[in-house]
C-alpha positions in Angstrom: -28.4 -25.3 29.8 -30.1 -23.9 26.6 -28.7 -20.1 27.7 -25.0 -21.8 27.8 -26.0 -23.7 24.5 -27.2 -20.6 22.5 -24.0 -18.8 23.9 -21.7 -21.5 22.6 -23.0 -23.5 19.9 -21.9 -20.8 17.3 -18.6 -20.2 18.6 -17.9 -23.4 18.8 -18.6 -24.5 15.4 -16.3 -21.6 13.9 -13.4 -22.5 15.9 -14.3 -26.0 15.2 -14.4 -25.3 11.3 -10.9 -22.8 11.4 -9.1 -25.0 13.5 -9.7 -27.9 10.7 -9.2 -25.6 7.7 -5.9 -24.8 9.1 -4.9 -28.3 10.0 -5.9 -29.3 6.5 -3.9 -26.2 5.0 -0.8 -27.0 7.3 -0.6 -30.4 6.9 -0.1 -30.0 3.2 3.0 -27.6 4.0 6.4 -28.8 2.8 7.9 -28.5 6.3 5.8 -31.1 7.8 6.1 -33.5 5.2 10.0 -32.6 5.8 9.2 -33.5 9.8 7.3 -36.8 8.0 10.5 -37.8 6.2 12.9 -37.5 9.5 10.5 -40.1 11.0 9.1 -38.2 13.5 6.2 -39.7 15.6 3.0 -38.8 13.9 1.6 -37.0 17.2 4.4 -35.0 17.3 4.2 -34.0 13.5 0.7 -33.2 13.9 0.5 -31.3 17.0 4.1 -29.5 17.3 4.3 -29.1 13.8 0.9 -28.5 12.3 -1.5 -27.8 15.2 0.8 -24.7 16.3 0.6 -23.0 12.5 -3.2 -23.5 12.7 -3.3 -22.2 16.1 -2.5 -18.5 15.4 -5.5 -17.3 12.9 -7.8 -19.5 15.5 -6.2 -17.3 18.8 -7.2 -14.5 16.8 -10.6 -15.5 15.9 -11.4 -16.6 19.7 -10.4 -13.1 21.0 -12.7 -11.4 18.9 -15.8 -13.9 19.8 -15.1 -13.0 23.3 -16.8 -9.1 22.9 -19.4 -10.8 21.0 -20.2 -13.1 23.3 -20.6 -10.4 25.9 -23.1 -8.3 23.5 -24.9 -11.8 23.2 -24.7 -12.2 27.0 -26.8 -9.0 27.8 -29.7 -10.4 25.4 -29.7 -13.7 26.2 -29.7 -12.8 30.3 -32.8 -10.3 29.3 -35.0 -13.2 27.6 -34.3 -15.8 30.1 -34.7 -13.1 33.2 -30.9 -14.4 34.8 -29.7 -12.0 36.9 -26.0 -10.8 35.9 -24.1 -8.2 34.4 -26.0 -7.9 31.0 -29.5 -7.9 32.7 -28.0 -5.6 35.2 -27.0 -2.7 32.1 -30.4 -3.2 30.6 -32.1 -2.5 33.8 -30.0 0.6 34.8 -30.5 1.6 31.2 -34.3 1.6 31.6 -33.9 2.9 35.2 -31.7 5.6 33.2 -29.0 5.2 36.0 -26.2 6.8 34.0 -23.3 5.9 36.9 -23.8 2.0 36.3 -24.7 2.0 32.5 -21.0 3.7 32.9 -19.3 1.5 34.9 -20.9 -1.3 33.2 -19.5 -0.1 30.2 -16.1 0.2 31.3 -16.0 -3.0 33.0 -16.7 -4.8 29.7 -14.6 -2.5 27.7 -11.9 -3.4 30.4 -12.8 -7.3 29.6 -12.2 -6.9 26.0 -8.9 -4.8 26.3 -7.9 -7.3 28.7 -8.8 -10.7 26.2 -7.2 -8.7 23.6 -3.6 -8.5 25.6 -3.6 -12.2 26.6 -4.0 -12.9 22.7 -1.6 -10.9 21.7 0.5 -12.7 24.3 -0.4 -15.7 23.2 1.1 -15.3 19.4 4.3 -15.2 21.3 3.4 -18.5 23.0 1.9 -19.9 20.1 4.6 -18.9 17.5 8.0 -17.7 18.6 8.9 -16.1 15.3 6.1 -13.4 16.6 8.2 -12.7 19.5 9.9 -9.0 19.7 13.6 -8.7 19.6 
């Protein structure tokens, strides 16, 4: 549990933190006190209306945690001797097997490109303003 715990507790506090900064900004906004004053239900004001503004600079931030949180995974696999990926780069490292440090490499590389694509896909979800013509 404390592996998952030092893995998570950070990201989860600055999601936490944007996604109430941005709720806080976006409920402030003239359209949703406009939504108020057509007496919409206040779950839909807050969640359709607000929740989906503050959603797109929190997307962004979670897809750039996601590499992070492989660099972290490497360290926190080496001090608590789990076996997996990051434990398996540091041992081909120090074995100098150049063909896995490689694919290793391009396997996270491939992670992060991937990550990158489904946020980008999910601005268009999130916001359909973003969406291309």
């Amino acid at each position: 549990m404390l592996p998952g715990l030092i893995l998570g507790i950070r990201q989860v506090a600055i999601i936490s933190r944007l996604v109430r900064a941005g709720m806080l900004d976006a409920l402030g906004e003239d359209y949703v006190q406009t939504a108020r004053s057509k007496g919409l239900a206040e779950s839909i004001v807050v969640y359709k209306h607000a929740l989906r503004n503050a959603m797109i600079p929190t997307v962004t931030i979670f897809g750039l945690q996601i590499p992070e949180m492989l660099s972290l995974s490497v360290i926190i696999e080496t001090v608590f001797a789990w076996p997996g990926m990051g434990r398996m780069l540091v041992d081909a490292v120090l074995k100098r097997d150049y063909t896995l440090v490689q694919g290793t490499v391009l396997l996270y590389a491939l992670i992060v490109v991937i990550i990158n694509l489904v946020v980008d896909l999910l601005y268009a979800t999130i916001d359909p303003r973003i969406r291309r013509q």
